[in-house]
Structure formats: structure tokens, C-alpha cells
Biotite code that builds the C-alpha atoms (Angstrom):
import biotite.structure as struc

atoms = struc.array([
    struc.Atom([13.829, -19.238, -11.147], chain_id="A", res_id=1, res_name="UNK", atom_name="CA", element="C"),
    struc.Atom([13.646, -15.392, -11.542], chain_id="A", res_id=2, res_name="UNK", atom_name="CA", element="C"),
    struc.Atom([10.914, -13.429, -10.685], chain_id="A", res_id=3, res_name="UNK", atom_name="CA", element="C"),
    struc.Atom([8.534, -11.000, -13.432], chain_id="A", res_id=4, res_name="UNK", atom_name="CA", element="C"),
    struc.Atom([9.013, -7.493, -13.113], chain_id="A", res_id=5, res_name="UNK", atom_name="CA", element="C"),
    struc.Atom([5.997, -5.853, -10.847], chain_id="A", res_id=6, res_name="UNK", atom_name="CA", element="C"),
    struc.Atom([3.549, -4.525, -13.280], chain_id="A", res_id=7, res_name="UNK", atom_name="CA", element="C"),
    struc.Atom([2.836, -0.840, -13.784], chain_id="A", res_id=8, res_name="UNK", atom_name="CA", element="C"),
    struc.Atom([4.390, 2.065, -16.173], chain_id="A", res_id=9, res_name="UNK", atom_name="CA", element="C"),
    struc.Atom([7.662, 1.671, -17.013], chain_id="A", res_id=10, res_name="UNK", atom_name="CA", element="C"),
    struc.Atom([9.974, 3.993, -14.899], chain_id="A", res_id=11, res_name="UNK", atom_name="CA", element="C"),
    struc.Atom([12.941, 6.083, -16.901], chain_id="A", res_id=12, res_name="UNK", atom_name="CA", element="C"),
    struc.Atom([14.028, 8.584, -14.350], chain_id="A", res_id=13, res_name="UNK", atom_name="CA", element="C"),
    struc.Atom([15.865, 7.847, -11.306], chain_id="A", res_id=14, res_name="UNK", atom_name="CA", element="C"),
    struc.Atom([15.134, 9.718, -8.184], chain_id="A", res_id=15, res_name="UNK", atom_name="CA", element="C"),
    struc.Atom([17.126, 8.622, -4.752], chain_id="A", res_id=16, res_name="UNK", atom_name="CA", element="C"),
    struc.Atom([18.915, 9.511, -1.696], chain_id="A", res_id=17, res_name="UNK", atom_name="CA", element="C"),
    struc.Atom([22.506, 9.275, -1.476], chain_id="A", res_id=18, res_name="UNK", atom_name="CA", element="C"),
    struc.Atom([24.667, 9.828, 1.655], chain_id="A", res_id=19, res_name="UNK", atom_name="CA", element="C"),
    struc.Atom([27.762, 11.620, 0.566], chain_id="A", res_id=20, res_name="UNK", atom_name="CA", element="C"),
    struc.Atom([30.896, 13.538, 2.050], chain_id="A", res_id=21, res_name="UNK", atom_name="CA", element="C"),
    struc.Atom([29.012, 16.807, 1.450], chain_id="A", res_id=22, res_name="UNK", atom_name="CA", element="C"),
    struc.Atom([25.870, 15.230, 3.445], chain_id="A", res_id=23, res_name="UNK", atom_name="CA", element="C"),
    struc.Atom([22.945, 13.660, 2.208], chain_id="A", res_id=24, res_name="UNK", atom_name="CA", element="C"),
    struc.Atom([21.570, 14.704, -1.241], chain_id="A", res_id=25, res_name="UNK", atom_name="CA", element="C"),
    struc.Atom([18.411, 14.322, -3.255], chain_id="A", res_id=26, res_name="UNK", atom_name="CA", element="C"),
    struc.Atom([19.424, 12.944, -6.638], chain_id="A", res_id=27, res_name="UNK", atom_name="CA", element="C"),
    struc.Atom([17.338, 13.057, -10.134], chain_id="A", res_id=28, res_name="UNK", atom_name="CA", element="C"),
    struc.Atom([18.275, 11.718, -13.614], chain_id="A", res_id=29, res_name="UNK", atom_name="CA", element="C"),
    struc.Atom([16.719, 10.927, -16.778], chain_id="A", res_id=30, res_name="UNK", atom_name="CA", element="C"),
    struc.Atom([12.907, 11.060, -17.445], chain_id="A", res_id=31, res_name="UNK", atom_name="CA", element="C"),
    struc.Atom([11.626, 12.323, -13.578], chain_id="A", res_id=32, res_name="UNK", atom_name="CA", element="C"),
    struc.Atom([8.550, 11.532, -13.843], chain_id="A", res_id=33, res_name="UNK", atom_name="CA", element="C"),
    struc.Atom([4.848, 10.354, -11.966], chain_id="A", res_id=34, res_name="UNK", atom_name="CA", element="C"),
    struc.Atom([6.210, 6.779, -12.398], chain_id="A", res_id=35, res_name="UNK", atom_name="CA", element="C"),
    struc.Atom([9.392, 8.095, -11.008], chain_id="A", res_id=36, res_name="UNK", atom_name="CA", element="C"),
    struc.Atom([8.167, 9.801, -8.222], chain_id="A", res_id=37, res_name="UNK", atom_name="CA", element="C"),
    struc.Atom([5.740, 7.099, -7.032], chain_id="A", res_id=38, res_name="UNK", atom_name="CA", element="C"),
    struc.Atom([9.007, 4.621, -6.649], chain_id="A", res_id=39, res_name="UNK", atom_name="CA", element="C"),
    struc.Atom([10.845, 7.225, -4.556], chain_id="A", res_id=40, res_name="UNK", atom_name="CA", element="C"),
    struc.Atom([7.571, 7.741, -2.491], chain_id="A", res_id=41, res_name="UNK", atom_name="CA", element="C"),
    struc.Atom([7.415, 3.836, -2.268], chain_id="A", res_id=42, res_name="UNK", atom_name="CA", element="C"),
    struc.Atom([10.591, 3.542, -1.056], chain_id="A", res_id=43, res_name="UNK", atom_name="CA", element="C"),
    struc.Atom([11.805, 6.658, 1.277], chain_id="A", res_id=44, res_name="UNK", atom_name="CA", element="C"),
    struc.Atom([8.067, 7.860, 2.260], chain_id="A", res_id=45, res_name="UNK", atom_name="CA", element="C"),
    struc.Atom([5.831, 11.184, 1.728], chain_id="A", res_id=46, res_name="UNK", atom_name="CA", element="C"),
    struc.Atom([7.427, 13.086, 4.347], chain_id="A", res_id=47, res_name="UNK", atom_name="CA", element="C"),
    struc.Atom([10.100, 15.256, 2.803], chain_id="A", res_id=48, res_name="UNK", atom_name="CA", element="C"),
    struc.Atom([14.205, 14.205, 3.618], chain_id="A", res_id=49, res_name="UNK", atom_name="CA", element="C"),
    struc.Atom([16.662, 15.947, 5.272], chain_id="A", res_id=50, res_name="UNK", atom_name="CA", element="C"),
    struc.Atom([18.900, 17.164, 2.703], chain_id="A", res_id=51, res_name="UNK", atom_name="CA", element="C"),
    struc.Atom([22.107, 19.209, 2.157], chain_id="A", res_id=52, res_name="UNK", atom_name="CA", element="C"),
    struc.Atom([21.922, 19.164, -1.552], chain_id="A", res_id=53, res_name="UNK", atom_name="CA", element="C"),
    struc.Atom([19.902, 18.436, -4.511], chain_id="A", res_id=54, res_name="UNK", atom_name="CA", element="C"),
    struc.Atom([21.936, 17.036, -7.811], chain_id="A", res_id=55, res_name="UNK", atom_name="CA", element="C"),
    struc.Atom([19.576, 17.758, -10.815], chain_id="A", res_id=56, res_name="UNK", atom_name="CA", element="C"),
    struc.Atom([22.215, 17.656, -13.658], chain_id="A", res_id=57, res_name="UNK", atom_name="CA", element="C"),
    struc.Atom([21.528, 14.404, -15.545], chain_id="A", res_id=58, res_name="UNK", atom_name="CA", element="C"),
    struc.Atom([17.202, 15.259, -15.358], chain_id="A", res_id=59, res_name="UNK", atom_name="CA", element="C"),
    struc.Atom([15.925, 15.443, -18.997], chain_id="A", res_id=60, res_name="UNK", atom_name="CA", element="C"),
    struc.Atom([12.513, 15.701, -18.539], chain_id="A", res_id=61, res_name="UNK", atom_name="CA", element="C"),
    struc.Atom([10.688, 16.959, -15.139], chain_id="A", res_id=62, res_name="UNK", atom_name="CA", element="C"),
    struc.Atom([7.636, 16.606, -14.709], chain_id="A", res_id=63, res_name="UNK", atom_name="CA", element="C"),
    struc.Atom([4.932, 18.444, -12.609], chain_id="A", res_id=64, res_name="UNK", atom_name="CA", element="C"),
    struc.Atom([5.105, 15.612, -10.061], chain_id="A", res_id=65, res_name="UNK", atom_name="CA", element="C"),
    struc.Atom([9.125, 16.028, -9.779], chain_id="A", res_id=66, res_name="UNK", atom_name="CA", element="C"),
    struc.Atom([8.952, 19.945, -9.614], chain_id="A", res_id=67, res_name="UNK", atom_name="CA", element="C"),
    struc.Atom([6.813, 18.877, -6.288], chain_id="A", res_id=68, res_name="UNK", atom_name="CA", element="C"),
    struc.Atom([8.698, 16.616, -4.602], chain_id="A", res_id=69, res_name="UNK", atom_name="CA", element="C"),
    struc.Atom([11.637, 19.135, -5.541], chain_id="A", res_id=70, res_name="UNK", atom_name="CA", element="C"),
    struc.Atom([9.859, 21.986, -3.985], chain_id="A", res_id=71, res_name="UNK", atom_name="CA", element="C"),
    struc.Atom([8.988, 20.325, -1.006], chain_id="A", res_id=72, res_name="UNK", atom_name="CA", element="C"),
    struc.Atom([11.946, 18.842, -0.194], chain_id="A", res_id=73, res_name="UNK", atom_name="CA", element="C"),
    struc.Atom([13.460, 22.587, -0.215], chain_id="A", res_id=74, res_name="UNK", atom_name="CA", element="C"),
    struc.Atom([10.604, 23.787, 1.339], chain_id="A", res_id=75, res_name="UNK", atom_name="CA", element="C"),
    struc.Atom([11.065, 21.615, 4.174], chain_id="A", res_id=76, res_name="UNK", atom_name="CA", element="C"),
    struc.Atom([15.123, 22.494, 4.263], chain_id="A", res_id=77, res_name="UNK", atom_name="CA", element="C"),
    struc.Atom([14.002, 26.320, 4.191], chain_id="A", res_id=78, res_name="UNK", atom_name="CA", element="C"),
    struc.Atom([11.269, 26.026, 6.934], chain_id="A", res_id=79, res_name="UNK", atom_name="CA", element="C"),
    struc.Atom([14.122, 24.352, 9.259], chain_id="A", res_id=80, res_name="UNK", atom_name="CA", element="C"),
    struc.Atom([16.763, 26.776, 8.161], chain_id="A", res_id=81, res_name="UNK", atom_name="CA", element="C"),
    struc.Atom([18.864, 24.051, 5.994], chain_id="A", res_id=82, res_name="UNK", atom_name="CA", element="C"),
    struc.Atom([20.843, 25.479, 3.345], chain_id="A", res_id=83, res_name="UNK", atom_name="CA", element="C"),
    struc.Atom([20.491, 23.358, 0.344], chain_id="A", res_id=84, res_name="UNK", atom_name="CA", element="C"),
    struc.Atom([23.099, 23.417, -2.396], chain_id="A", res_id=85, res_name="UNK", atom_name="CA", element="C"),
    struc.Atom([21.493, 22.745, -5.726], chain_id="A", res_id=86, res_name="UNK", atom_name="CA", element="C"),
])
């Protein structure tokens, strides 16, 4: 038996955390989102990650929501003196 899909907006953008040679990065593709941004939230947590990079490329739409959790996640890399590669 399989289960339902949770209920809730359908979500079209991706946003996750990927550990990579050049360090951890902050990725975002397709539609990003509120319902995007609430899943990432749900699963990593408010606080914003440590991050060497952000990889925006594949983003087609973005969102007030994903411009924030953008900005704070470099906000957070600036205030500890983290370059971030975008």
C-alpha cells in the first residue's frame, strides 16, 4: 500500500542543501516559491546554513519569500565573514 501525498499547495521549485567539493551550497531551481520555502524551512530549520555558495542558475521564478531566505542566508555568511560564491 502507498501512502497519499500530504496535502497543501503543490511545490514546483526546489530549494536544498548540498555538500559538495567546493563546500556546502544553497541550491534553488524552478518555481522558488512560499510553498518552496516552507519545505526547506520544514526540513533544514529557520536558522540560516552555513554556506560557501549559493547555485541560483536553474530558478525561474523567485519569489519574495526566496529573495529572503536568499538574503539571509548571505547575511548570515557576511556577518561571520564567509565568502559566498554565487
Amino acid at each position: 500500500m502507498t501512502s497519499s501525498p500530504a496535502p497543501g499547495p503543490a511545490v514546483r521549485g526546489v530549494v536544498r542543501l548540498l555538500n559538495t567539493a567546493g563546500g556546502r551550497v544553497l541550491c534553488l531551481a524552478g518555481e522558488v516559491d512560499g510553498p518552496a520555502v516552507t519545505s526547506f524551512l520544514t526540513r533544514y530549520g529557520r536558522e540560516p546554513a552555513r554556506i560557501d555558495g549559493i547555485d541560483a542558475g536553474s530558478v525561474t521564478l523567485l519569489s519574495a519569500p526566496g529573495l529572503d531566505l536568499l538574503l539571509d542566508h548571505l547575511a548570515a555568511a557576511e556577518r561571520a565573514g564567509r565568502p559566498v560564491t554565487v
